[in-house]
Each structure stands twice: as structure tokens, then as C-alpha cells.
C-alpha positions in Angstrom: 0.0 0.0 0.0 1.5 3.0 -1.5 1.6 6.0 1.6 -0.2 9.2 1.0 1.8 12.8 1.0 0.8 14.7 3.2 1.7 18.8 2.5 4.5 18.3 5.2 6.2 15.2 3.2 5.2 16.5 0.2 7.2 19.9 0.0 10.4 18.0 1.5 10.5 16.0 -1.6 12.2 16.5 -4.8 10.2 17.5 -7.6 11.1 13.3 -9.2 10.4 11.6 -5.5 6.9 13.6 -6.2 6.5 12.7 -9.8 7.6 8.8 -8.6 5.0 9.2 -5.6 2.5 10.2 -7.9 2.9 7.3 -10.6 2.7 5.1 -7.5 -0.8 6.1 -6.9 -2.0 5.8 -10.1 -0.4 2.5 -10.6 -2.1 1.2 -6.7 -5.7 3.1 -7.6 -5.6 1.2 -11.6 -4.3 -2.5 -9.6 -7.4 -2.1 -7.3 -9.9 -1.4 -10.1 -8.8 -3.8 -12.2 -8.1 -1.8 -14.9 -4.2 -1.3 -15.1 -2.8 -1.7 -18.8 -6.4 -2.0 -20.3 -6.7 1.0 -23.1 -9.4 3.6 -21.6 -9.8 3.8 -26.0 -13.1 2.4 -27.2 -12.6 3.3 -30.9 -9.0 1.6 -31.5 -10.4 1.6 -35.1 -10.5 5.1 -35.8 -7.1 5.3 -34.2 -5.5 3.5 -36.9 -7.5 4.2 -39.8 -6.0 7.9 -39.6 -2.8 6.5 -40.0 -3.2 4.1 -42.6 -5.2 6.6 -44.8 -2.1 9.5 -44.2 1.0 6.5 -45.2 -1.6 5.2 -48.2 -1.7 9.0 -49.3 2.3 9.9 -48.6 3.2 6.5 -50.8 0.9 8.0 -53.3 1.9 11.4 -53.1 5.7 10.6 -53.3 5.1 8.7 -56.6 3.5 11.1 -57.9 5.3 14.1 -56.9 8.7 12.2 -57.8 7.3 11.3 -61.3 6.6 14.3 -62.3 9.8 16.2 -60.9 11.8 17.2 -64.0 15.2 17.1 -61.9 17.1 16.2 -58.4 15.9 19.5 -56.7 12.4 19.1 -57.6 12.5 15.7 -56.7 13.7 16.8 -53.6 10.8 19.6 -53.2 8.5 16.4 -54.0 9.4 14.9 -51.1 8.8 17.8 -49.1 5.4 18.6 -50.4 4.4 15.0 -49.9 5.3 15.3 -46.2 2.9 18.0 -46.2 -0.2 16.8 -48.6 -2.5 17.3 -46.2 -2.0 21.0 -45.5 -2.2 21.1 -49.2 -5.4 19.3 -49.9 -6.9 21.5 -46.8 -5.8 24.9 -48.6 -6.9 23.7 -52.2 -10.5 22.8 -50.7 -10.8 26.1 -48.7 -10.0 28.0 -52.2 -12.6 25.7 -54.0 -15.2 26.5 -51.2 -14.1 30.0 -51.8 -13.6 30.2 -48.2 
């Protein structure tokens, strides 16, 4: 059983005894639940979906952007701007919207 700080114990530790102290209590109050290393997450799907749908469109973008690039620099800016299609896509559908 993991001690409680009081305000007296608590300001004579260092600021990594508290941090430890604190993990402590988490660690006790999720053991006694029952719920310690369970994800707190009930839509793990959406979690990865986002990141298969930005690799699927950063493989895409690359080939296409490195395709099209007429020499070494603008291959090189091709591999920059497929880092960043989303921010792309974003400001090409505001300016569609006329936003």
C-alpha cells in the first residue's frame, strides 16, 4: 500500500520523489480497479485508420510528386510537399469553397 503525501512530506520532496510518488498512486488506484494496462480507448479503429489513410496518401503522393519532378531539386521539393499533402489538400479545398 502506496503512503499518501501529506503537505509536510510533500514539500520536502524532490520534484522526481513527487513525480515517482504520484505514478505510484495511479499505478495502486488502476491495480485495485482492475483496470491497469487495459486502453481507456473504445474506438481503436479510428485510431489506426488515420494513419493508414495519411501512409496510403504519402506513398501516393511521393510517386507522384517524384514522377513528375523534372530534376534532383524538384524531386527533392516532392518529397517535401508529400510530407505536407495534407496541408495542401486542406488549402486547395478552402480555395474551392471560396472560403
Amino acid at each position: 500500500m502506496v503512503k499518501k503525501t501529506t503537505k509536510k512530506n510533500a514539500s520536502n520532496m524532490t520534484p522526481e520523489q513527487k513525480i515517482e510518488s504520484g505514478f505510484k498512486e495511479i499505478f495502486e488506484r488502476e491495480k485495485k480497479k482492475g483496470t491497469f494496462g487495459k486502453s481507456r480507448c473504445k474506438t481503436k479503429v479510428h485510431e489506426s485508420c488515420g494513419g493508414a489513410v495519411y501512409g496510403l496518401g504519402l506513398m501516393g503522393a511521393l510517386i507522384y510528386y517524384i514522377s513528375t519532378a523534372a530534376g534532383f531539386w524538384n524531386g527533392c521539393l516532392g518529397v517535401l510537399k508529400a510530407l505536407l499533402w495534407p496541408g495542401f489538400l486542406v488549402f486547395e479545398l478552402l480555395r474551392f469553397l471560396g472560403a
